[in-house]
C-alpha positions, 0 to 999 in steps of 0.5 A: 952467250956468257952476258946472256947466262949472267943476265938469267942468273941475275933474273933469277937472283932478284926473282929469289930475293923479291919472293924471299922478302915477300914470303918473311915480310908477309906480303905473301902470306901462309899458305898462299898458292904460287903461280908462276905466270903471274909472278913472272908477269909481276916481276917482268921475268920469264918463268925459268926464274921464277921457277929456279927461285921457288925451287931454292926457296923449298930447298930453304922450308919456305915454299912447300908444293908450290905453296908458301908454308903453313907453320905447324905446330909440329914444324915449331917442334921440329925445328925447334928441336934441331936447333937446340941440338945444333945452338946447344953443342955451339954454345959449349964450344963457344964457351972454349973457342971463341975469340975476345974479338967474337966474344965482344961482338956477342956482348954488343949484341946483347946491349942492342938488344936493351937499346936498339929498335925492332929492326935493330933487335932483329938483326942483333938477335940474327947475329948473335946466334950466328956468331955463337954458331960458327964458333962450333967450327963444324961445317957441316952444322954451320951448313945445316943451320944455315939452310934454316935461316928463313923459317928460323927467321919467321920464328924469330919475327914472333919472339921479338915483334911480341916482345917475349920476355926476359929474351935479352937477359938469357941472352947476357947470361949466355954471353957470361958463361961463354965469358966464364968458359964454362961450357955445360952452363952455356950449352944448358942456357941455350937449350933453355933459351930456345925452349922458351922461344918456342913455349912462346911461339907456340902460345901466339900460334894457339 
């Protein structure tokens, strides 16, 4: 009985990831209809997988009414919004909490920002944020930020696929102020960066 329970948790597992990856890598693109038998035949699974996994992935903003979701321009807004409320406090605490060790994982980020391949950017891009987020200390807006990760994700596809401007130079001066403990730059610099994130992403989807 137990090797059965962890057999479905493990088809339910790779169901999520499989369609995750679909979803974030385009394969499965916006607005695209889920249809679970078909899914279950692909992925050679029952449908109470993939069922669960469509359900954890609308939980996480991917999946809305069966449906792969269609970004608008005022889900950018929203999301966008939420994020500089939550990076922003994050960036401020950073700039009194974060230790050295964090605080040169962050620069690294920044020099494979300038040196890395895309996929490297990408991850360093992810990993910056995170390291800067954590340092709020806060749980409940870690959770938050967290449960955004998969939209935050698409976004972030944009900005550095199209090579956004000055991204990884707002990145170094976010790194020099939480270096300087200077908190209200810090917090400003982030809301800063991530207004100009989401100008941008609102500018390729128009």
């Amino acid at each position: 009985m137990e090797q059965d329970h962890g057999k479905a948790r493990s088809a339910y597992a790779q169901s999520y990831e499989v369609l995750r990856d679909m979803i974030l890598n385009g394969q499965l693109t916006q607005g695209t209809k889920l249809v679970e038998e078909k899914l279950a035949a692909e992925l050679g699974v029952s449908r109470t997988p993939i069922r669960e996994a469509i359900r954890k992935l609308e939980q996480e903003g991917l999946i809305v009414n069966k449906r792969v979701v269609k970004l608008t321009e005022t889900d950018l807004r929203n999301t966008f919004e939420l994020r500089m409320l939550l990076e922003g406090y994050a960036a401020r605490s950073a700039a009194t909490f974060l230790s050295a060790a964090e605080l040169n994982k962050l620069k690294h980020c920044v020099q494979i920002g300038r040196e890395g391949s895309k996929d490297e950017i990408m991850e360093a891009n992810r990993e910056f944020h995170e390291i800067i987020m954590q340092a709020s200390n806060n749980t409940r807006m870690i959770d938050l930020f967290d449960q955004m990760q998969s939209v935050i994700y698409l976004f972030r596809q944009k900005v550095v696929l199209h090579d956004r401007p000055f991204l990884i130079e707002e990145h170094a001066r976010i790194c020099e102020a939480i270096q300087a403990h200077d908190g209200d730059t810090a917090e400003r610099l982030m809301k800063e960066h991530l207004q100009a994130d989401l100008d941008f992403c609102l500018h390729l989807i128009r």
